[in-house]
N, C-alpha and C positions, 0 to 999 in steps of 0.2 A: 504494500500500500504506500503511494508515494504520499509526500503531505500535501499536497490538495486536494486529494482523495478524500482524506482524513478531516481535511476542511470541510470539503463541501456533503461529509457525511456526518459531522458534528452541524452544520447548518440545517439539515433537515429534521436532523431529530431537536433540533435547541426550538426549530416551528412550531414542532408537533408539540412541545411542553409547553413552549407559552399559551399554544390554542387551549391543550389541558387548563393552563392557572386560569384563564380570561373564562371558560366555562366550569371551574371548580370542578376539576374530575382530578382527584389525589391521586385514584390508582391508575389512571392513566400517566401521572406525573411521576411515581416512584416509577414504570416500566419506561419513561423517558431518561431519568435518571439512572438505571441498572446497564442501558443500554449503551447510555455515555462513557461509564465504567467499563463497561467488558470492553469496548471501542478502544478504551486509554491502554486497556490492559494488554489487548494485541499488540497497537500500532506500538507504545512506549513500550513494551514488554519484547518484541519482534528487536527494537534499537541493539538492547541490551545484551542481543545474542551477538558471541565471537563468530565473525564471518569465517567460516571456512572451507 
């Protein structure tokens, strides 16, 4: 995943949460949030691997 990948796939989901807060759907908001997380955890998690 290059990082505008990574941009323009945290942009879509950061949409979707604000639409959740602006019509009060929480659990829509924690599966926006989970999704942000496991996103970080590839893409920052993928960095930290030694290339070999």
């Amino acid at each position: 995943m290059s990082p505008t990948q990574l941009v323009v796939a945290e942009a879509k989901i950061n949409q979707r949460c604000e639409a959740a807060r602006r019509a009060g759907d929480l659990a829509e908001m924690q599966r926006c949030r989970a999704e942000l997380t496991s996103l970080h955890r590839v893409y920052y998690g993928a960095l930290r691997q030694p290339m070999c």
